[in-house]
DOPA-168462 format. One record per atom (N, C-alpha, C): atom name; residue in one letter; x, y, z; residue number from 0. Coordinates in steps of 0.05 Angstrom, whole numbers. Last residue first. Layout:
<nodes>
@a:CA; r:A; u:X; v:Y; w:Z; k:NUM
...
</nodes>
This chain:
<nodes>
@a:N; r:X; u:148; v:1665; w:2136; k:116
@a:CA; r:X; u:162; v:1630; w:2139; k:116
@a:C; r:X; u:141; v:1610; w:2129; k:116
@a:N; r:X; u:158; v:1735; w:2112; k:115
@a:CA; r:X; u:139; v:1708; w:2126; k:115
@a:C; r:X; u:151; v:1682; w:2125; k:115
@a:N; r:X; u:213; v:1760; w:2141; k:114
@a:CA; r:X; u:201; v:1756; w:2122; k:114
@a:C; r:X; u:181; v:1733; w:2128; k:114
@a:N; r:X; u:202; v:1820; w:2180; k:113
@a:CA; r:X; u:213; v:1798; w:2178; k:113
@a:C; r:X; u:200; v:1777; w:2151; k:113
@a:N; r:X; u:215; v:1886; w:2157; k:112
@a:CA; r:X; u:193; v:1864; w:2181; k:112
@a:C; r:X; u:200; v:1839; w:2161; k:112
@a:N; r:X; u:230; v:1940; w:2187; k:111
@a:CA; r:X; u:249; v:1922; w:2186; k:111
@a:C; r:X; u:228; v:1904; w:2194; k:111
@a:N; r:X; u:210; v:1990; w:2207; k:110
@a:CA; r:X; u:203; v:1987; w:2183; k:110
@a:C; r:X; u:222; v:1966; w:2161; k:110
@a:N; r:X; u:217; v:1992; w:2260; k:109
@a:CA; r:X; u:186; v:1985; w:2252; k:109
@a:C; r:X; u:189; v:1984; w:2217; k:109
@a:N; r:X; u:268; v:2014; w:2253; k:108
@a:CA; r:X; u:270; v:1987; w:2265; k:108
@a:C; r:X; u:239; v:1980; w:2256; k:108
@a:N; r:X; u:294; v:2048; w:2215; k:107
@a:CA; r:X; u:271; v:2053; w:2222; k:107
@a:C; r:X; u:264; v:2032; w:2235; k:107
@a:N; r:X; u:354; v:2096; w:2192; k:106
@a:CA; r:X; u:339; v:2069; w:2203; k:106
@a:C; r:X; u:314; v:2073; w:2222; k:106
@a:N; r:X; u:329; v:2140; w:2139; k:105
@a:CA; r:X; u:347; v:2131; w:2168; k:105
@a:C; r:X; u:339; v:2107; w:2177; k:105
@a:N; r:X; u:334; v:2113; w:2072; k:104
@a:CA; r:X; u:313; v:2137; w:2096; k:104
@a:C; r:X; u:331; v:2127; w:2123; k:104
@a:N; r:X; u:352; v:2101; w:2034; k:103
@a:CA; r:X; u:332; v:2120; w:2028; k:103
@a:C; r:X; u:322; v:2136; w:2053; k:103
@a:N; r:X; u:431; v:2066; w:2045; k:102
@a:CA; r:X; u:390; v:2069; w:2045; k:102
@a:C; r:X; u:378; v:2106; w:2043; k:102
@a:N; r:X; u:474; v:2031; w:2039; k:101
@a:CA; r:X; u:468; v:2057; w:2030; k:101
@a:C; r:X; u:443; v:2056; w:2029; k:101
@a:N; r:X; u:533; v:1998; w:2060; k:100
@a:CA; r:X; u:499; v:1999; w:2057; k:100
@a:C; r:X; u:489; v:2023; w:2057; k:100
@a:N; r:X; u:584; v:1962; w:2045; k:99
@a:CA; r:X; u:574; v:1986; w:2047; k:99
@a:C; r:X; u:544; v:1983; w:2040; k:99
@a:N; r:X; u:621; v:1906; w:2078; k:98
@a:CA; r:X; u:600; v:1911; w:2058; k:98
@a:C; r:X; u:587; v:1936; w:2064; k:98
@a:N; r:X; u:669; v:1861; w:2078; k:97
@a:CA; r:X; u:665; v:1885; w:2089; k:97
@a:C; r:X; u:649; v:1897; w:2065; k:97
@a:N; r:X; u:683; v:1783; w:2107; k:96
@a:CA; r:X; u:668; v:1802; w:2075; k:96
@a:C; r:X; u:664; v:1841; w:2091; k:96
@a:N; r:X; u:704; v:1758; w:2142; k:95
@a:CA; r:X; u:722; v:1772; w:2126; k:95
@a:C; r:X; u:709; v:1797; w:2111; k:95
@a:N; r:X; u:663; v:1710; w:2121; k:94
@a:CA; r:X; u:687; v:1714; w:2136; k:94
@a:C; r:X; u:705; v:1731; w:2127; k:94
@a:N; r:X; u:611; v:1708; w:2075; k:93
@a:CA; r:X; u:628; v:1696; w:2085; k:93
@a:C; r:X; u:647; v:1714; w:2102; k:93
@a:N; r:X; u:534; v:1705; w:2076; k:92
@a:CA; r:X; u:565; v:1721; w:2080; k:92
@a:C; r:X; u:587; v:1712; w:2088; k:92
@a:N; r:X; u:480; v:1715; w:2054; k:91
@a:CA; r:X; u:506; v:1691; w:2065; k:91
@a:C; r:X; u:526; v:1695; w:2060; k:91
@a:N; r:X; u:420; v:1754; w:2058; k:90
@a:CA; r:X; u:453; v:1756; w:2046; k:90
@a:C; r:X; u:466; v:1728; w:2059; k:90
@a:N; r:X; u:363; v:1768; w:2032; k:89
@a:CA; r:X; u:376; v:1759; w:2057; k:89
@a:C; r:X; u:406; v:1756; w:2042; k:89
@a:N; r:X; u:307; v:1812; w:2018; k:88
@a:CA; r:X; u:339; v:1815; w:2013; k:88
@a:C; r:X; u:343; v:1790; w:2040; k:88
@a:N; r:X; u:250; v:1824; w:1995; k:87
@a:CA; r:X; u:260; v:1810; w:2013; k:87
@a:C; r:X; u:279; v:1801; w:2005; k:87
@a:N; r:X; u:216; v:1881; w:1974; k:86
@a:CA; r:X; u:230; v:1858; w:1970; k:86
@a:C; r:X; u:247; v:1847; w:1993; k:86
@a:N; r:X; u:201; v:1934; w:1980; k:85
@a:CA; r:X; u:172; v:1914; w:1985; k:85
@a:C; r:X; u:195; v:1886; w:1970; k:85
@a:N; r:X; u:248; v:1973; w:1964; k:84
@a:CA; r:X; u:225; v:1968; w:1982; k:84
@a:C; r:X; u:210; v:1953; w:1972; k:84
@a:N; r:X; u:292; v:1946; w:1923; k:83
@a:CA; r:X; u:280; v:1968; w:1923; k:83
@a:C; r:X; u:259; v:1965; w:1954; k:83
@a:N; r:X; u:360; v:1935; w:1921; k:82
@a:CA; r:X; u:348; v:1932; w:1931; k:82
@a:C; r:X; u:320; v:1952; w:1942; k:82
@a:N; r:X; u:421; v:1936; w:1883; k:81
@a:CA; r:X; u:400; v:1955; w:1890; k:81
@a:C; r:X; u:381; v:1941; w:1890; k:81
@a:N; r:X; u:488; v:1924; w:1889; k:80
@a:CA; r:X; u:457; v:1913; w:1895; k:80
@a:C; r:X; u:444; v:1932; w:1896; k:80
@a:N; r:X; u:558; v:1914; w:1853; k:79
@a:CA; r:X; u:531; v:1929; w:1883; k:79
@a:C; r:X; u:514; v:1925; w:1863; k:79
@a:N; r:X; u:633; v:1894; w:1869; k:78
@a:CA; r:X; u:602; v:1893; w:1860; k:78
@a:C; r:X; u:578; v:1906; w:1876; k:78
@a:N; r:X; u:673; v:1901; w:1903; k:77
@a:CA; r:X; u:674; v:1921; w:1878; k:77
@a:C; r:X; u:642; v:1918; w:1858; k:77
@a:N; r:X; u:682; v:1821; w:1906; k:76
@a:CA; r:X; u:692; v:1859; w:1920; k:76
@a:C; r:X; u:683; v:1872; w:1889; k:76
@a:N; r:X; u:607; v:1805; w:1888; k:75
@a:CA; r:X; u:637; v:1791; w:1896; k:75
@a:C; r:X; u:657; v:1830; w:1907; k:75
@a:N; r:X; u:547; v:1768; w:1899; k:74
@a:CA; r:X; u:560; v:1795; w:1901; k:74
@a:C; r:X; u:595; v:1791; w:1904; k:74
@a:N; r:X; u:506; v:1726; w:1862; k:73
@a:CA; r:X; u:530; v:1734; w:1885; k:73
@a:C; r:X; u:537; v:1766; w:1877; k:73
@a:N; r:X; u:439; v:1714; w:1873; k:72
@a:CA; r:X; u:463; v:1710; w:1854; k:72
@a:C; r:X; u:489; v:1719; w:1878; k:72
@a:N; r:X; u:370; v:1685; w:1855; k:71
@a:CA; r:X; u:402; v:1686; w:1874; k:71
@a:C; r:X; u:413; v:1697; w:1855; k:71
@a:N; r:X; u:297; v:1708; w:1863; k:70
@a:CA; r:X; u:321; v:1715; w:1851; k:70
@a:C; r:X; u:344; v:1708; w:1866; k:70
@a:N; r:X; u:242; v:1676; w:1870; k:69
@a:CA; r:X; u:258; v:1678; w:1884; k:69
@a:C; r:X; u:284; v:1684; w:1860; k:69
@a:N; r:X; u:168; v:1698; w:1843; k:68
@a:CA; r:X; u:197; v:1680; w:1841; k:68
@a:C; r:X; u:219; v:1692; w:1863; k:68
@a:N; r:X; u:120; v:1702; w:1882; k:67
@a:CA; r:X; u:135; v:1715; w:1863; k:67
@a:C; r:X; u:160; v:1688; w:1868; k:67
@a:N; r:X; u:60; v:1692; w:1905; k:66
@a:CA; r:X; u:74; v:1672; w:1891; k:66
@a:C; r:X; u:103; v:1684; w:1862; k:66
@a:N; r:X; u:51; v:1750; w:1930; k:65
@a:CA; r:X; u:42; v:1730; w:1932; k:65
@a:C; r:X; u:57; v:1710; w:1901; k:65
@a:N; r:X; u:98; v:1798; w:1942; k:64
@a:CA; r:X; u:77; v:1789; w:1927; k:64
@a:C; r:X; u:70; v:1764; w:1927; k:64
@a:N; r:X; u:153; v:1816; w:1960; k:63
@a:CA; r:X; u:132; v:1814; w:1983; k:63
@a:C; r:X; u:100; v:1802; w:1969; k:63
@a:N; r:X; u:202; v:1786; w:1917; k:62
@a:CA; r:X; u:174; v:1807; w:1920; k:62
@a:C; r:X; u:163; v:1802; w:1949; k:62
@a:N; r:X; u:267; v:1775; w:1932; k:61
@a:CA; r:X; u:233; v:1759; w:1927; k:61
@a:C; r:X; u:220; v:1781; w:1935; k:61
@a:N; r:X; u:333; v:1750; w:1930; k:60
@a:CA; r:X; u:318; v:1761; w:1928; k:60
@a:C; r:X; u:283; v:1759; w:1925; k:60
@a:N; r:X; u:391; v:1731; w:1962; k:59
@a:CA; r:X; u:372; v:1713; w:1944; k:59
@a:C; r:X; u:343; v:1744; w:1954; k:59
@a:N; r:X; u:464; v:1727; w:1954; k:58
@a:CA; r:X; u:445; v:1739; w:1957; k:58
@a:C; r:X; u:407; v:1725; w:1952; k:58
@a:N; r:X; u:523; v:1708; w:1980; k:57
@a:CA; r:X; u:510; v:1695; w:1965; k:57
@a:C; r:X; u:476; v:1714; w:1971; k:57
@a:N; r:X; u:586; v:1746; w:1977; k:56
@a:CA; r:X; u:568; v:1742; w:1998; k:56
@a:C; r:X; u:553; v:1739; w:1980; k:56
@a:N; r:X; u:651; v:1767; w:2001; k:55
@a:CA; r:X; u:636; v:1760; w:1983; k:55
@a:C; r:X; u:609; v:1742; w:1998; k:55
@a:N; r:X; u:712; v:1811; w:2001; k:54
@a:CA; r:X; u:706; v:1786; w:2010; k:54
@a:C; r:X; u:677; v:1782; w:1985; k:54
@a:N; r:X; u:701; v:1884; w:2007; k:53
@a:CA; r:X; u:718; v:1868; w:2004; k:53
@a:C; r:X; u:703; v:1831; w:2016; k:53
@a:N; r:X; u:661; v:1917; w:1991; k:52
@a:CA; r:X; u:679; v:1920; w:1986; k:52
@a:C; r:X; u:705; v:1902; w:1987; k:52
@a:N; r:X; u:594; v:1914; w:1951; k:51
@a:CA; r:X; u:615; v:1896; w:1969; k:51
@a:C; r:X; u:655; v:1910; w:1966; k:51
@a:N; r:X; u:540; v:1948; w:1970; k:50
@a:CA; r:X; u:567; v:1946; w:1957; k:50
@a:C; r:X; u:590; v:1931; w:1975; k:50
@a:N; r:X; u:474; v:1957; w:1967; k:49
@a:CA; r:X; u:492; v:1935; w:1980; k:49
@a:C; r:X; u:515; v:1941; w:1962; k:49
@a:N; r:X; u:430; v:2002; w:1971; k:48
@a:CA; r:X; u:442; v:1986; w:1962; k:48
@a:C; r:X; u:456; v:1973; w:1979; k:48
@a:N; r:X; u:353; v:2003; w:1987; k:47
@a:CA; r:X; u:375; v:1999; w:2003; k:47
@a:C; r:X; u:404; v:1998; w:1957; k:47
@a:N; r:X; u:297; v:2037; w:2009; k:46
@a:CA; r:X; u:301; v:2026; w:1985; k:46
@a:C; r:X; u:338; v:2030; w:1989; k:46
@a:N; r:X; u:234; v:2042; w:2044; k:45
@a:CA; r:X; u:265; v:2040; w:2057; k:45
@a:C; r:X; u:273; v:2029; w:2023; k:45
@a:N; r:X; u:180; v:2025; w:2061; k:44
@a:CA; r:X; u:192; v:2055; w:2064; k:44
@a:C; r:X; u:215; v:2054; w:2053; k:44
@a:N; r:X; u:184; v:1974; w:2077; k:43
@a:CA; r:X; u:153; v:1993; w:2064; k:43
@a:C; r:X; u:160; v:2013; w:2051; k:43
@a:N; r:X; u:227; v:1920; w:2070; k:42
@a:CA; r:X; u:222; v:1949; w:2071; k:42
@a:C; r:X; u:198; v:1962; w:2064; k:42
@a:N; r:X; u:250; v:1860; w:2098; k:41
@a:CA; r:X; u:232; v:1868; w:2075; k:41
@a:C; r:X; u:230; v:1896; w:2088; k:41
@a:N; r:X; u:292; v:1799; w:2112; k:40
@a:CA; r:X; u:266; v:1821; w:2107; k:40
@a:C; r:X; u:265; v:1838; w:2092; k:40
@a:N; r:X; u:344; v:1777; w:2108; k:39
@a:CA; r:X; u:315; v:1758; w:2115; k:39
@a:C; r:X; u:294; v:1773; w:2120; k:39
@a:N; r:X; u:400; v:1792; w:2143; k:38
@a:CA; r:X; u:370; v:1810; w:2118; k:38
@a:C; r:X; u:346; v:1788; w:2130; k:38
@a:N; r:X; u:443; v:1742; w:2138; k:37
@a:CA; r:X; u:435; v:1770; w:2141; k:37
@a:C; r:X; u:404; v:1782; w:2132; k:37
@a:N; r:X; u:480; v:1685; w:2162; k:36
@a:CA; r:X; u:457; v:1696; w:2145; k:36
@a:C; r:X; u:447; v:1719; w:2159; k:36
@a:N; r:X; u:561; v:1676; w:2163; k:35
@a:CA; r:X; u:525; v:1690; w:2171; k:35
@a:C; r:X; u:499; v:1694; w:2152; k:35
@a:N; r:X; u:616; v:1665; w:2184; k:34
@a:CA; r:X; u:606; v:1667; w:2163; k:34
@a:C; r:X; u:576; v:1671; w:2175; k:34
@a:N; r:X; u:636; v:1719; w:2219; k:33
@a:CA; r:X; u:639; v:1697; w:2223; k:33
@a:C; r:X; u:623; v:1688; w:2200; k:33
@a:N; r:X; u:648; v:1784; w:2221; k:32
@a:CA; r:X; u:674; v:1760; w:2233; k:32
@a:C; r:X; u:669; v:1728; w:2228; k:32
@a:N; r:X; u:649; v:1832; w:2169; k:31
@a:CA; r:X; u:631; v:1809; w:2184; k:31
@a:C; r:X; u:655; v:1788; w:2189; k:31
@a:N; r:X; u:627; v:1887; w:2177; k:30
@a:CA; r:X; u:640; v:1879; w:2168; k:30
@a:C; r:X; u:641; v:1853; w:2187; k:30
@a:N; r:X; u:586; v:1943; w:2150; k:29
@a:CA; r:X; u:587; v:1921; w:2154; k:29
@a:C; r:X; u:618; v:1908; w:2155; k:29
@a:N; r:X; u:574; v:2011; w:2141; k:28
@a:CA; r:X; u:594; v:1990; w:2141; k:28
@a:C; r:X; u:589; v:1960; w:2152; k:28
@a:N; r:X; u:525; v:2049; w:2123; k:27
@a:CA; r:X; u:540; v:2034; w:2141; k:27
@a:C; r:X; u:551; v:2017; w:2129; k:27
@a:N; r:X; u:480; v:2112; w:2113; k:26
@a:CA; r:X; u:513; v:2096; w:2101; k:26
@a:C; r:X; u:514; v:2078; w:2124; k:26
@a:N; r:X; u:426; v:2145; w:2091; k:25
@a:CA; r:X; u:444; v:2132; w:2115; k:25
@a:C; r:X; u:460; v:2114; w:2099; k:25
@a:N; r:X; u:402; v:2173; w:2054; k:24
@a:CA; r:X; u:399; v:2187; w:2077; k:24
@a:C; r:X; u:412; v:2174; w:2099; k:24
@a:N; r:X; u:405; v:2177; w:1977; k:23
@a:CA; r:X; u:416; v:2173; w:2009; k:23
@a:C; r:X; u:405; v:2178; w:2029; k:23
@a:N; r:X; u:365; v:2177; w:1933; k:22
@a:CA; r:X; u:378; v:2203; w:1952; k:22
@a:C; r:X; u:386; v:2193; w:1980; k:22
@a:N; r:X; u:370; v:2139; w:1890; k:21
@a:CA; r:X; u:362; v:2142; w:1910; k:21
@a:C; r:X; u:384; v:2159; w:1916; k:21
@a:N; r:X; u:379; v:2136; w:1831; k:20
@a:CA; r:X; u:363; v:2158; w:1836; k:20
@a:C; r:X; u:365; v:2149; w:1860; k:20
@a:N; r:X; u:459; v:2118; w:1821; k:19
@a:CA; r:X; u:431; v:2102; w:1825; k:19
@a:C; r:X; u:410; v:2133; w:1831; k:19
@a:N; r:X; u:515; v:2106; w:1811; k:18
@a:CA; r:X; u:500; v:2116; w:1811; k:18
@a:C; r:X; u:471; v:2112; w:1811; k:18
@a:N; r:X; u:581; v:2079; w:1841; k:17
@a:CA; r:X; u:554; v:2064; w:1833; k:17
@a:C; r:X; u:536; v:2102; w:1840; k:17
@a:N; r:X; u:651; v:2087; w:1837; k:16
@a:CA; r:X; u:626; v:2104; w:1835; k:16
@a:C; r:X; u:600; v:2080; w:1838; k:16
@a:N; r:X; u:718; v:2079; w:1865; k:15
@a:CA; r:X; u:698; v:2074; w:1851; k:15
@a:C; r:X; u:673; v:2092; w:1855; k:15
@a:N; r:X; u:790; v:2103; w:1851; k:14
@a:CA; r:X; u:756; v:2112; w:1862; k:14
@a:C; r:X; u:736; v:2110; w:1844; k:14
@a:N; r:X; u:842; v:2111; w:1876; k:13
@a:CA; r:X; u:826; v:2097; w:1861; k:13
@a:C; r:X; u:806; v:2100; w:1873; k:13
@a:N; r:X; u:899; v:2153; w:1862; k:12
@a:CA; r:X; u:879; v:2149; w:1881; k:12
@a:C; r:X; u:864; v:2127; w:1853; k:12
@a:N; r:X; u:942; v:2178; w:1843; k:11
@a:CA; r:X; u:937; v:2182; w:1873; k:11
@a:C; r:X; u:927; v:2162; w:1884; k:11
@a:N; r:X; u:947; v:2165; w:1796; k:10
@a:CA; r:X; u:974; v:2159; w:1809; k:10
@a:C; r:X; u:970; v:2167; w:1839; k:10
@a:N; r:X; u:884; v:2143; w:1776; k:9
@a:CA; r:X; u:906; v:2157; w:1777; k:9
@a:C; r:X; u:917; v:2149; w:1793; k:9
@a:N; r:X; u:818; v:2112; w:1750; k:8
@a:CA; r:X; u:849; v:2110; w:1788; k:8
@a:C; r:X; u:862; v:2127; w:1760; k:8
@a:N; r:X; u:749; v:2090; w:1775; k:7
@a:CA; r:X; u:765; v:2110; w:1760; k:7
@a:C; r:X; u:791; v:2112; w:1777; k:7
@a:N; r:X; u:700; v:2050; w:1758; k:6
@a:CA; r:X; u:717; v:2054; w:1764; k:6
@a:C; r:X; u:739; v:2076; w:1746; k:6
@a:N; r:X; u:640; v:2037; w:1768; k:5
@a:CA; r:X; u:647; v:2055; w:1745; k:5
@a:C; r:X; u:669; v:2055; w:1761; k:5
@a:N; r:X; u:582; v:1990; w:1763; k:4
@a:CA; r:X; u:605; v:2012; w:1782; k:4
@a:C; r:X; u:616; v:2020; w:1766; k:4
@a:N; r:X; u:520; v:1980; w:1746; k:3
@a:CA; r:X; u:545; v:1985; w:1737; k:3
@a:C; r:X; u:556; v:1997; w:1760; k:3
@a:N; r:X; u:477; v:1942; w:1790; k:2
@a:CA; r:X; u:487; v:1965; w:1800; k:2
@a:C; r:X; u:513; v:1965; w:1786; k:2
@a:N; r:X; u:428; v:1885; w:1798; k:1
@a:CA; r:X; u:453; v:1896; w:1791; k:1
@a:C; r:X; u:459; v:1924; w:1783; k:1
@a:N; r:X; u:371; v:1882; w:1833; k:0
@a:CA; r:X; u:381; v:1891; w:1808; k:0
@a:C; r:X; u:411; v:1898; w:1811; k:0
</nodes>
């Protein structure tokens, strides 16, 4: 699901917003040297955004549910993703792209499971 940003600048400063009900509990930066496929799984626990800050990256989304549709679209700078648990996020990222990740719970490597093939 697409994520309004809300942009706000004065003569200081520019500063964007995305508001969403998840209560944070981990931030990371991404920033990617070569072009790449990312994600390709799925959360039990874990409900993520994606904010792109700079560059751009082709998304494709899908229920963990038996015969759900597959959602694409793109993320471009200044756009964000909310990505709930029990969906399967993979990203194609181009060169350059620097992307903020904002999740529900700390990282949980058991709770990173791959998507079925």
């Amino acid at each position: 699901m697409r994520i309004p940003v809300t942009r706000h600048e004065d003569k200081r400063r520019i500063l964007i917003e995305y508001n969403h009900e998840i209560p944070f509990k981990r931030n990371k930066v991404m920033e990617i040297k070569e072009k790449s496929i990312l994600g390709d799984h799925y959360h039990l626990e874990n409900d993520s955004m994606f904010y792109v800050l700079r560059g751009k990256t082709r998304y494709t989304l899908k229920s963990i549910k038996p015969n759900s549709e597959e959602t694409f679209g793109w993320l471009y700078e200044g756009e964000c993703l909310y990505v709930p648990r029990g969906i399967i996020h993979t990203f194609e990222v181009w060169p350059q792209t620097i992307m903020l990740e904002s999740a529900s719970e700390p990282f949980n490597p058991n709770d990173e499971i791959q998507a079925p093939k």
